[in-house]
C-alpha positions as CSV (number, residue, x, y, z in Angstrom):
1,X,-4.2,-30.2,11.2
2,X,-1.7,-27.3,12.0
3,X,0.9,-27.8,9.0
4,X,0.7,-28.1,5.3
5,X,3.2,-27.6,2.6
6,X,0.4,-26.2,-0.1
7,X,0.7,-22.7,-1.8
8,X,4.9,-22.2,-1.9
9,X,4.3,-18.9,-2.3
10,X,2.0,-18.2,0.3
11,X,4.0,-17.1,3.1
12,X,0.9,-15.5,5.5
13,X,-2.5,-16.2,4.9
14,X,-5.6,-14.9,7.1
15,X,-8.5,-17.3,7.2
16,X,-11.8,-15.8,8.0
17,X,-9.9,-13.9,10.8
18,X,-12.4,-12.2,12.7
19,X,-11.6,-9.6,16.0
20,X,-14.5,-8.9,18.3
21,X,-14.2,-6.7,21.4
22,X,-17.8,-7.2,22.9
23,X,-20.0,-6.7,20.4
24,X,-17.9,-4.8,18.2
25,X,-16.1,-6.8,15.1
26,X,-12.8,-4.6,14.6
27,X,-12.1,-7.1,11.8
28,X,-14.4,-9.8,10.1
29,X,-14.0,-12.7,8.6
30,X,-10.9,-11.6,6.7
31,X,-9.4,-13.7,4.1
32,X,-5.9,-12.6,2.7
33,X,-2.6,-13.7,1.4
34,X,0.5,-12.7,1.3
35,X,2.8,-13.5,-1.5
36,X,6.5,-14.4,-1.4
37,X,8.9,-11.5,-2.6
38,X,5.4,-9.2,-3.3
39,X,5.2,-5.8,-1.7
40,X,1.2,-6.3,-0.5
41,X,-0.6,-2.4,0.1
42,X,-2.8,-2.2,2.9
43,X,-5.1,0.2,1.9
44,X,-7.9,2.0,4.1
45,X,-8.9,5.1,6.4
46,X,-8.1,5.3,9.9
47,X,-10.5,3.2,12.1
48,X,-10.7,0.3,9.1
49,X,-9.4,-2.2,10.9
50,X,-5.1,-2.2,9.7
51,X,-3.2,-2.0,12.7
52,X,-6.2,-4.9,14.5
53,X,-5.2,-7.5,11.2
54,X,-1.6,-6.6,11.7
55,X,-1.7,-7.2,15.8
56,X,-3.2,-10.4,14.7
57,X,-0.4,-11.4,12.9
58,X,1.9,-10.7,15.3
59,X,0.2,-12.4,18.1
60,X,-0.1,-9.2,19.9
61,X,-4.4,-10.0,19.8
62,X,-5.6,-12.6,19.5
63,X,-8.5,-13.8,16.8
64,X,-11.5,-14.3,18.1
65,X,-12.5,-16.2,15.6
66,X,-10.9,-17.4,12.2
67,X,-7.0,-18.2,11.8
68,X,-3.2,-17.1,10.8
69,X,-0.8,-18.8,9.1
70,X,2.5,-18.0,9.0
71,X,5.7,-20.4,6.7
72,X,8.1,-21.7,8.8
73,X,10.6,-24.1,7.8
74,X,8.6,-24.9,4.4
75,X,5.5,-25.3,5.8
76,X,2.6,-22.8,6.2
77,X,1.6,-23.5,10.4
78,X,-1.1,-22.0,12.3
79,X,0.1,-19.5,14.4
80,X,-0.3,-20.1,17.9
81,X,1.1,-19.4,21.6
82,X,3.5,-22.6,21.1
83,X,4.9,-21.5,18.0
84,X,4.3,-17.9,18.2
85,X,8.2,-16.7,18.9
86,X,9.7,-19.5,16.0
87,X,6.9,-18.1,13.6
88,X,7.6,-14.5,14.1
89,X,11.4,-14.6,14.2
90,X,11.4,-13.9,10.6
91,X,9.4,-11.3,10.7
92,X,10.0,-7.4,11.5
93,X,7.2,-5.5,12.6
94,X,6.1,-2.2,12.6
95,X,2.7,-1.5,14.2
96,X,1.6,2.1,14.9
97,X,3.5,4.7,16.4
98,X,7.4,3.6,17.6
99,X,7.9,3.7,21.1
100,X,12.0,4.5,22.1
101,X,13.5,5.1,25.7
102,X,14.7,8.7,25.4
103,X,17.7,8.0,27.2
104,X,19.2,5.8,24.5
105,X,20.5,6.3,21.5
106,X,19.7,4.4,17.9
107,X,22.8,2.3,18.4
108,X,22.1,0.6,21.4
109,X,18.2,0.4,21.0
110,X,18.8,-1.5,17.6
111,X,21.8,-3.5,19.0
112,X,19.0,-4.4,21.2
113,X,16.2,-5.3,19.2
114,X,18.5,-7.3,16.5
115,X,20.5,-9.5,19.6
116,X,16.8,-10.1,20.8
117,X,15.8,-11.4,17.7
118,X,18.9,-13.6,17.3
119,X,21.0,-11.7,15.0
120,X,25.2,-13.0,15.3
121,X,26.6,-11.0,18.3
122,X,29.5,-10.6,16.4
123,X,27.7,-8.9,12.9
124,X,25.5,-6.8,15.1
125,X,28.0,-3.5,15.0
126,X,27.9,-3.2,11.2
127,X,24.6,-4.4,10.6
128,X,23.0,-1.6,12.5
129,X,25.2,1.1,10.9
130,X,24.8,-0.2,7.7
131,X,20.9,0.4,8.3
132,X,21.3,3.7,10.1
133,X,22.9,4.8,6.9
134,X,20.3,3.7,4.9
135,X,17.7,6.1,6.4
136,X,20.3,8.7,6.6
137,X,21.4,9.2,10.2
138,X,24.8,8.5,10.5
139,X,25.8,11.5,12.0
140,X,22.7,10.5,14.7
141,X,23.7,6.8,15.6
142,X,25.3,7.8,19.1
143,X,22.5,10.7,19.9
144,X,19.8,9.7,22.3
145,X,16.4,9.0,20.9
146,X,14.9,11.8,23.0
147,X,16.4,14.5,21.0
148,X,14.7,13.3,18.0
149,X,11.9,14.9,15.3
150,X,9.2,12.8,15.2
151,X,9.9,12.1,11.6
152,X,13.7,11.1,12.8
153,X,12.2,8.6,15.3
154,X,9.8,6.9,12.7
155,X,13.0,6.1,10.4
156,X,14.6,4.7,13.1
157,X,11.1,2.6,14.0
158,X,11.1,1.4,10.4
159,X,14.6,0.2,10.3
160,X,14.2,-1.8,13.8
161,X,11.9,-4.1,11.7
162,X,14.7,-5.1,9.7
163,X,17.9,-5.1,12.0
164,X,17.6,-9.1,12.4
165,X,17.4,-9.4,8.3
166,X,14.1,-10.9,8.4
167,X,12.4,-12.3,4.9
168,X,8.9,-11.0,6.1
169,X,8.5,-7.0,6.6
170,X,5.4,-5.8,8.4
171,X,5.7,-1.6,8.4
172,X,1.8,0.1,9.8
173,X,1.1,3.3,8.9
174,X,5.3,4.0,7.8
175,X,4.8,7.3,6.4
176,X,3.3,8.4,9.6
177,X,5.1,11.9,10.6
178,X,7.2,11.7,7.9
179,X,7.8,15.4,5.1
180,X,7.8,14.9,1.6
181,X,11.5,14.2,1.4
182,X,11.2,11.1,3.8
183,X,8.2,9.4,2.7
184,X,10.3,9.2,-0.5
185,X,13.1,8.3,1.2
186,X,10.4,5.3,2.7
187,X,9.1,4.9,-0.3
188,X,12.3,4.0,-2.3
189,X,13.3,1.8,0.9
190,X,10.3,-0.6,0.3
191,X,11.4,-1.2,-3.2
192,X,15.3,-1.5,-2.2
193,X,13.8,-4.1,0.6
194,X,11.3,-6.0,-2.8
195,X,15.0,-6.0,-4.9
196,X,16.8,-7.8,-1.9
197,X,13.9,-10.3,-1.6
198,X,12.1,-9.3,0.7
199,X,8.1,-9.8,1.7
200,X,6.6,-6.4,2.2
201,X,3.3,-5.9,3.9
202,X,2.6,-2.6,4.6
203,X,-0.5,-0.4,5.3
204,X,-1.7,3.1,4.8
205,X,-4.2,5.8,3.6
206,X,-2.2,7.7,1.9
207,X,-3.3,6.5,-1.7
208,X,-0.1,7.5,-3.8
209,X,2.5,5.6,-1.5
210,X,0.6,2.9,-2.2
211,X,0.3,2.7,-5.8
212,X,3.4,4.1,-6.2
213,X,4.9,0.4,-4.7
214,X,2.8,-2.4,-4.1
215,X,2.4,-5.3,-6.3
216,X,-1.0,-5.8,-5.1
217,X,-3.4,-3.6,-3.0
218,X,-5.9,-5.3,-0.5
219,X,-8.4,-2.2,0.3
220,X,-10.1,-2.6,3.8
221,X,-13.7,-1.2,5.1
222,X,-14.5,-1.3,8.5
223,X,-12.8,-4.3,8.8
224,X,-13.9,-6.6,5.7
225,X,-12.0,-6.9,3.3
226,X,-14.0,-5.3,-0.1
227,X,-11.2,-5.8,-2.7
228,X,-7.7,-7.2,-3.3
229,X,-5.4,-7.7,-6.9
230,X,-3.5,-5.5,-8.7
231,X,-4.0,-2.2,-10.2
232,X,-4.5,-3.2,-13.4
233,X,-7.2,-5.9,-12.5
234,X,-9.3,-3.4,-10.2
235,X,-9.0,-0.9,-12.6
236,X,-10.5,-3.7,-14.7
237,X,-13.0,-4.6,-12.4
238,X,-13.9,-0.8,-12.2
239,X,-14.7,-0.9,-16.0
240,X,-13.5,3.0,-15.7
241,X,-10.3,4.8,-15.8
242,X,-8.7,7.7,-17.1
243,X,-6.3,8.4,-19.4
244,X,-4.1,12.0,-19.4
245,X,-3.2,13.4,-23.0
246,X,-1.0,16.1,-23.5
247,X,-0.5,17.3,-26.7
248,X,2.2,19.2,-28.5
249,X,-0.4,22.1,-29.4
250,X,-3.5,23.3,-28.6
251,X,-5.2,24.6,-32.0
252,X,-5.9,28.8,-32.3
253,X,-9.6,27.7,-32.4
254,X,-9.6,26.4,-29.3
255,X,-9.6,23.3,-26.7
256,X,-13.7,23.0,-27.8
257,X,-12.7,22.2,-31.1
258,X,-9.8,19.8,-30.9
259,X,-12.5,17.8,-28.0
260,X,-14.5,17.5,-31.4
261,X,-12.0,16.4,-33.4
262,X,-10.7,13.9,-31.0
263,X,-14.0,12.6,-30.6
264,X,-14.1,10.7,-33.6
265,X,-10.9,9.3,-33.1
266,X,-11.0,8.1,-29.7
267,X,-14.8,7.1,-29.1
268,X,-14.6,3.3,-30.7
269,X,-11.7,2.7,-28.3
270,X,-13.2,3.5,-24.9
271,X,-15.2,0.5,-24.2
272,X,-17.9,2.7,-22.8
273,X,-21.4,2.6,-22.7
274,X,-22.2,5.8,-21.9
275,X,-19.7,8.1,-24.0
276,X,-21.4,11.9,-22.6
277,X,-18.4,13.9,-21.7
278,X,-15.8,11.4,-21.6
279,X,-13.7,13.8,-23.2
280,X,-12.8,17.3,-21.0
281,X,-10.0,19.1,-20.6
282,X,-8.1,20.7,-18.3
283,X,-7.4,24.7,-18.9
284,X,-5.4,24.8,-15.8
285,X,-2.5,21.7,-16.6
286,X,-3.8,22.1,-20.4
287,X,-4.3,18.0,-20.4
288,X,-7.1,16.2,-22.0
289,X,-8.8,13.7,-19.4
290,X,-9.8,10.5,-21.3
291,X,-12.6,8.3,-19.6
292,X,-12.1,4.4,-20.8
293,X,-13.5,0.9,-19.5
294,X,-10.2,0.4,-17.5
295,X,-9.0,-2.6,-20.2
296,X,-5.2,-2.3,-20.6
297,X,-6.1,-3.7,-24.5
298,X,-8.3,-0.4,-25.1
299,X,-5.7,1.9,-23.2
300,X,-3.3,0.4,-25.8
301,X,-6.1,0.7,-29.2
302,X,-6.8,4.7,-27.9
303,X,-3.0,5.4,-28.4
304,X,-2.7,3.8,-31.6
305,X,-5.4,5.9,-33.0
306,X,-4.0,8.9,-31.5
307,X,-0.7,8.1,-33.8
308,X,-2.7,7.3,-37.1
309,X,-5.0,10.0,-36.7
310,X,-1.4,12.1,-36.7
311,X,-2.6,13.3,-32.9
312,X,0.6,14.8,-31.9
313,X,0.6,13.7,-28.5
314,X,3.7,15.4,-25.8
315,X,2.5,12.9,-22.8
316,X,0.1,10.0,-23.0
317,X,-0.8,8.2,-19.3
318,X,-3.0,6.5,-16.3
319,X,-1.7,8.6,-13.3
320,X,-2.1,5.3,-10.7
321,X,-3.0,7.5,-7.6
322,X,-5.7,9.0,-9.1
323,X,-6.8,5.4,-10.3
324,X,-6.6,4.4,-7.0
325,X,-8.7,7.3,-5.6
326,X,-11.2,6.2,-7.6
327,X,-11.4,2.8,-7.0
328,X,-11.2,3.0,-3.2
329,X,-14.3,5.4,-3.5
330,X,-16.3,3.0,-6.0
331,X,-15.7,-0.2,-4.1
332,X,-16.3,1.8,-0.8
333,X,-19.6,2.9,-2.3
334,X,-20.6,-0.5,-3.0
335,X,-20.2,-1.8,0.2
336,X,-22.0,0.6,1.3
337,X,-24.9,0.0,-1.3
338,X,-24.6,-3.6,0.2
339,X,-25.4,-2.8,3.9
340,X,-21.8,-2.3,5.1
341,X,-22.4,-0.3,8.4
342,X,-20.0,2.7,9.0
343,X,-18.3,4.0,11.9
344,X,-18.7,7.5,11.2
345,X,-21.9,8.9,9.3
346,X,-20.0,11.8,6.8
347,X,-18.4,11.6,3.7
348,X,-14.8,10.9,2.6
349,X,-13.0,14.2,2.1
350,X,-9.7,14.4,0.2
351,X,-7.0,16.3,3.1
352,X,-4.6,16.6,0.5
353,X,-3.7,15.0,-3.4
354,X,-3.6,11.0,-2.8
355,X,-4.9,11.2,0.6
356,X,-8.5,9.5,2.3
357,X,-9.6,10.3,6.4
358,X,-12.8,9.4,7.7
């Protein structure tokens, strides 16, 4: 059977996709779908197996075992070299590092790309200045390519996965190059492309443009697949998180004392077993760090004590990329407690805030 109509929502779904080369399983026995109008977070270090699940799924390898589907006219189909070019028309990809002829400039290689994909011959003009504009380069549609930053070339590479309006977005490693300024720029694009109903799939290691966008985050190992939800329900399935507390004042006596006080207070909310320093503060941001179970219900029971106790409290919060962090490095623990095998024998160390490399 190569159709069926179950799931609506699902508009891609892996099944047990697996990717050898030789001996070597770049991606096994993956299992993952993606929803209608969700932005879905590919989250893992370089080598994890991303960009060999998204080449999958764009028929540029092939699975050596397992399956992708892929909606098309209602029905979810099996994606295969018959159907490959109807399947993937309404789709923009993404994968790894743009490639651009030097000698042209962002007008004509994205006239290109959208009259290839189908896009009216006649709409084509305004559709790819309206996009150009979008990322800010305007003033660089008639430039050729080859004069470009690296970050400059990237935009344009993100924006030639949606010159042919497709409903299904597939962006690898989109921050890739990018300063500050445009990976917020990239980052506020995903949700413009979510608010116009769009299907975003995109991957990364960069922990805070994840959380700062997706819906749901699908974290990736060495090419299985050790956890996928939303924040909220790995943070549940964590059973830790951490809570930052500002307050208004810090007593004359002292941060030791107002731990002690707080203690009280806050300890028959947590949800923890262990309770031995959940409590610390910071003396450099001056913020209390709260451990808890994770449970939105006790987040919400910790505040309310804060205001009855007469706590006042400035700022009261769950950062998300630090939640994140956190996660990533408990479920990647686990699977390594579980006989995962790694690529690389050394320990995950932070490059910068919100960032993992192996």
């Amino acid at each position: 059977m190569s159709k069926n109509t179950e799931n609506s929502d699902v508009y891609v779904s892996f099944r047990n996709a697996t990717k050898k080369f030789g001996n070597f399983a770049a991606v096994s026995n993956v299992n993952l779908d993606i929803h209608k109008g969700e932005i879905l977070g590919f989250l893992g270090p370089n080598g994890a197996g991303k960009s060999t699940t998204m080449k999958m799924m764009a028929y540029l390898l092939r699975p050596t075992e397992g399956e992708v589907w892929i909606r098309g006219n209602g029905e979810l189909e099996k994606l295969t070299s018959k159907n490959k070019d109807y399947l993937l028309d309404n789709i923009g990809f993404l994968i790894e590092n743009p490639f651009f002829y030097a000698n042209m400039t962002p007008r004509e290689t994205l006239s290109y790309f959208g009259e290839l994909k189908g896009y009216p011959h006649s709409k084509i003009k305004q559709r790819v200045e309206d996009i150009v504009e979008m990322v800010g380069l305007s003033e660089w549609i008639d430039k050729k390519i080859g004069t470009f930053s690296k970050g400059m070339r990237q935009k344009i590479g993100v924006i030639s996965a949606i010159v042919h309006d497709p409903d299904i977005i597939v962006l690898d490693e989109p921050h890739t190059g990018l300063d500050p300024t445009a990976r917020k720029m990239v980052r506020e694009f995903i949700l413009k492309l979510k608010d116009m109903g769009k299907t975003v799939f995109f991957s990364s290691h960069l922990l805070y443009e994840v959380s700062e966008v997706a819906d749901r985050v699908a974290m990736i190992s060495h090419g299985e697949i050790i956890a996928c939800d939303t924040l909220e329900k790995l943070e549940s399935m964590a059973k830790k998180s951490e809570i930052q507390l500002e307050l208004l004042e810090i007593p004359e006596n002292g941060a030791d004392d107002m731990v002690k006080r707080l203690d009280p207070i806050i300890g028959p909310h947590t949800g923890l077993e262990n309770k031995l320093d959940y409590i610390r503060f910071n003396p450099d941001s001056e913020i209390f760090e709260i451990l808890f179970n994770g449970d939105p219900k006790k987040q919400v029971e910790i505040f309310k004590a804060l205001f009855t106790a007469g706590i006042d409290v400035v700022e009261f919060s769950v950062p998300k990329a630090g939640l994140l962090e956190d996660l990533y490095l408990k479920f990647m623990s686990e699977s390594k407690e579980n006989g995962a095998e790694f690529l690389q024998k050394r320990e995950f160390e932070p490059k910068q805030k919100g960032e993992i490399t192996v």
